[in-house]
Backbone as a ProteinNet text record, in pm:
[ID]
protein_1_A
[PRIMARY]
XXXXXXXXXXXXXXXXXXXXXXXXXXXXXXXXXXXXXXXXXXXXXXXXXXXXXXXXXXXXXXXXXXXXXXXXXXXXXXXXXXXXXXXXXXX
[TERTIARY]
84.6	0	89.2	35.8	119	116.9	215.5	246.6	191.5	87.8	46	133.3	99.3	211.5	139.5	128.3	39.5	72.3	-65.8	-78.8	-39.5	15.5	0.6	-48.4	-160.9	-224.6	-193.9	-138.7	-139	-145.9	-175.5	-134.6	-12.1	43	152.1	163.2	242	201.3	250	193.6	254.4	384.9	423.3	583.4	673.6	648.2	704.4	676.2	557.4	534.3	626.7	666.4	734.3	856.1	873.4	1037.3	1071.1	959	992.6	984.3	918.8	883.1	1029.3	1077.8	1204.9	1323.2	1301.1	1447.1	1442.7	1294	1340.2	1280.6	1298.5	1278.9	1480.2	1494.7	1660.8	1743.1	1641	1773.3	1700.2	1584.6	1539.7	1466	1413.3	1384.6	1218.1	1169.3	1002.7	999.2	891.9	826.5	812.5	763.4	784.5	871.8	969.5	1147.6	1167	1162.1	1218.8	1130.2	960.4	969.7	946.9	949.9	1002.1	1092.2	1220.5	1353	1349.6	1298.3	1344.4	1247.6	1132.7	1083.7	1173.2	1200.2	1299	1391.5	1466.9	1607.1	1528.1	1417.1	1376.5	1347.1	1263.9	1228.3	1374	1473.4	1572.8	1624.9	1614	1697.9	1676.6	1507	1427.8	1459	1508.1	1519.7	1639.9	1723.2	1873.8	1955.5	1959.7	1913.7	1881.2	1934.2	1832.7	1784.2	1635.4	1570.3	1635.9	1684.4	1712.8	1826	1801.5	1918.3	1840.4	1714.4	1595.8	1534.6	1563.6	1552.5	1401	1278.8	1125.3	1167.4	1134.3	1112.3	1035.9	952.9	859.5	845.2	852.2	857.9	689.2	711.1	521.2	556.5	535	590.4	440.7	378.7	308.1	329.1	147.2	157.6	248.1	270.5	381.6	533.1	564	708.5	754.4	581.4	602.6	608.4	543.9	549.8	690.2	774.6	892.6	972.7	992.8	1036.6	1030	947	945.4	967.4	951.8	1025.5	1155.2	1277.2	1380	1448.5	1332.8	1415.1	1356.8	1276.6	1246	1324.4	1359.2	1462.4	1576	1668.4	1815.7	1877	1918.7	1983	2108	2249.8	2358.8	2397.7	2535.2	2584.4	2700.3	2736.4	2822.7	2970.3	3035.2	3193.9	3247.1	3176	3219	3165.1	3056.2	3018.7	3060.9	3097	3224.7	3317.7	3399	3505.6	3534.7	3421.3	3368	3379.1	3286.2	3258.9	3378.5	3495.8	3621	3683.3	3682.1	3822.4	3730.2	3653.6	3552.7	3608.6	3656.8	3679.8	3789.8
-117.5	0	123.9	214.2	366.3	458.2	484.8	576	756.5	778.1	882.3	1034.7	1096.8	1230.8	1347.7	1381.6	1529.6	1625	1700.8	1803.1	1942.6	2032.8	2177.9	2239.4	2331.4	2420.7	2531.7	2656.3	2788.5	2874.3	2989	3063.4	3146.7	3187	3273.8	3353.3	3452.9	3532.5	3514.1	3540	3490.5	3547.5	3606.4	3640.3	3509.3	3471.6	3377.3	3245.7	3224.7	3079.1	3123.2	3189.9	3231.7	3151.7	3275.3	3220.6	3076.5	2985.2	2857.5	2782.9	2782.4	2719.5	2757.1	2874.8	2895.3	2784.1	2801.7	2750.3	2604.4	2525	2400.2	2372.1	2436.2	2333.3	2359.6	2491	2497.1	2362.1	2318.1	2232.5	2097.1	2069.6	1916.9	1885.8	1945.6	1946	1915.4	1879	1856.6	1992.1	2045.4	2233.1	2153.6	2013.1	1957.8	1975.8	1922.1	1869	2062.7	2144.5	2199.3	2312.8	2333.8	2445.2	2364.8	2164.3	2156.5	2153.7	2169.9	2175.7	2354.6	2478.2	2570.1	2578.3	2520.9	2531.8	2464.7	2395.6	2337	2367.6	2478	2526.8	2675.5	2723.6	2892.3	2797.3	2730	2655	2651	2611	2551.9	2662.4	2787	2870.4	3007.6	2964.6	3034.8	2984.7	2858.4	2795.2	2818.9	2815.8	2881.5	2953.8	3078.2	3221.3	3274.6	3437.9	3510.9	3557.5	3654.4	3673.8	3809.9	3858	3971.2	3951.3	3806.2	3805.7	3811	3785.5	3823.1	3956.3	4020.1	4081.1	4096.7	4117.1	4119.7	4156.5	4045.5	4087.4	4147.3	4217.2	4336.1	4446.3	4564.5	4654.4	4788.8	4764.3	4850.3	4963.3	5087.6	5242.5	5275.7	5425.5	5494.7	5552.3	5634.8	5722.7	5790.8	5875.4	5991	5940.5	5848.2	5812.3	5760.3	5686.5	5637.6	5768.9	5859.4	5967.3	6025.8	6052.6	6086.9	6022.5	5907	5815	5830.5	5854.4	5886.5	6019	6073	6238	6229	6167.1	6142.2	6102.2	5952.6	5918.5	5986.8	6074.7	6154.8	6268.5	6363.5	6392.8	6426.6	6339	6308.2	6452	6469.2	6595.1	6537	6652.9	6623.9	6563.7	6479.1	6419.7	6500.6	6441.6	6529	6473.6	6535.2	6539.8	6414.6	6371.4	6151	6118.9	6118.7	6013.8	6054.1	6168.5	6189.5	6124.7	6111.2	6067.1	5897.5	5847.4	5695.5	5666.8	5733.2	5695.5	5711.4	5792	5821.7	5736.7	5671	5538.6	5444.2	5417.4	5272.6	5262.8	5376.4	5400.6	5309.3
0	0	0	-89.9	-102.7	32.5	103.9	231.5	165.5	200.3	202	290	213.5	259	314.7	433.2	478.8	279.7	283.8	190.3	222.8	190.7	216.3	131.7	126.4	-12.1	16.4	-69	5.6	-102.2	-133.4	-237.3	-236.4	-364.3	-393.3	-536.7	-474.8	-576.3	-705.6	-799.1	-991.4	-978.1	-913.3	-994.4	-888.3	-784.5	-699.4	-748.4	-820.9	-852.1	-1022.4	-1074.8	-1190.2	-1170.4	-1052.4	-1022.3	-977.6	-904.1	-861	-1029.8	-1101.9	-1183.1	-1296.6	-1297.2	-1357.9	-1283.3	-1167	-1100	-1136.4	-1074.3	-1105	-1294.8	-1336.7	-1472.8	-1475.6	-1470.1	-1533	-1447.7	-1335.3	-1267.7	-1236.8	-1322.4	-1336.2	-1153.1	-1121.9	-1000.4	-987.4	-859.1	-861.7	-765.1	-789.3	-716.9	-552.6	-503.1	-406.6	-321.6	-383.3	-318.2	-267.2	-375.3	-368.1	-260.2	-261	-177.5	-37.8	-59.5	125.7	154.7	80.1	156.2	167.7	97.7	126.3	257.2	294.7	421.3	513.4	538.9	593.4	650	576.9	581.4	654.9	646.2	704.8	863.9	864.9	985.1	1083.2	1048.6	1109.3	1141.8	1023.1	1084.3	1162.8	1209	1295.5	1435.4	1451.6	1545.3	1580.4	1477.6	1543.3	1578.5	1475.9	1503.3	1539.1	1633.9	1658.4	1611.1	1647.1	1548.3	1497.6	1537	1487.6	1332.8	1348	1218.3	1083.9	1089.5	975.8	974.5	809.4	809.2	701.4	740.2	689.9	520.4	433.1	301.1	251.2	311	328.8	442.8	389.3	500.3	474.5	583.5	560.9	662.6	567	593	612.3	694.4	685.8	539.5	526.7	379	399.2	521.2	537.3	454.5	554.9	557.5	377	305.4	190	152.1	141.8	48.3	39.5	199.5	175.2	110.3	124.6	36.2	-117.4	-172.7	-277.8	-303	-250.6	-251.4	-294.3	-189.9	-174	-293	-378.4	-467.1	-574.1	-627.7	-769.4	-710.1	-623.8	-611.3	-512.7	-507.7	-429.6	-395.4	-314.9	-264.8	-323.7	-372.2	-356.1	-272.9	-344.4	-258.3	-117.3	-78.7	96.4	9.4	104	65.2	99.8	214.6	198.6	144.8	56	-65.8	-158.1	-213.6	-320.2	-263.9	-161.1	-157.2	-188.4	-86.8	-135.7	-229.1	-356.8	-492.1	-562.7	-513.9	-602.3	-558	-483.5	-442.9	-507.7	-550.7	-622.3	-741.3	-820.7	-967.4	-1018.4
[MASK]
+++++++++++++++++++++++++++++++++++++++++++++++++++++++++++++++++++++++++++++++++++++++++++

């Protein structure tokens, strides 16, 4: 008799099921194997880690703070005399 396997159903978003479906065809893989070992590996390393070593792949700003934000980047103040200097030793 076939050993039955707990199910998980969940949704995700089209550009994430994109990207799983890119990774394992390029590397011959089942969408299975692969998003229970990446559960696997976040699980373990919730457990081992502090938490402060995760950093939220989403960050949720007030309108305010979003609006500055976008202020900031349509338009950038000059740069200061250490980030010229920075950017000239990179060259």
């Amino acid at each position: 008799m076939a050993r039955s396997s707990p199910q998980l159903a969940t949704q995700i978003s089209a550009e994430t099921l994109a990207d799983l479906e890119a990774y394992v065809s390029s590397r011959g893989l089942k969408k299975q194997f692969v998003v229970e070992q990446a559960l696997a590996y976040y699980l373990r390393a919730l457990r081992e880690l502090p938490a402060d070593a995760f950093v939220p792949p989403t960050l949720v700003v007030s309108r305010k703070t979003a609006e500055w934000l976008l202020d900031q980047i349509e338009n950038p103040g000059e740069p200061t005399p250490a980030m010229k200097a920075l950017f000239a030793r990179k060259k």
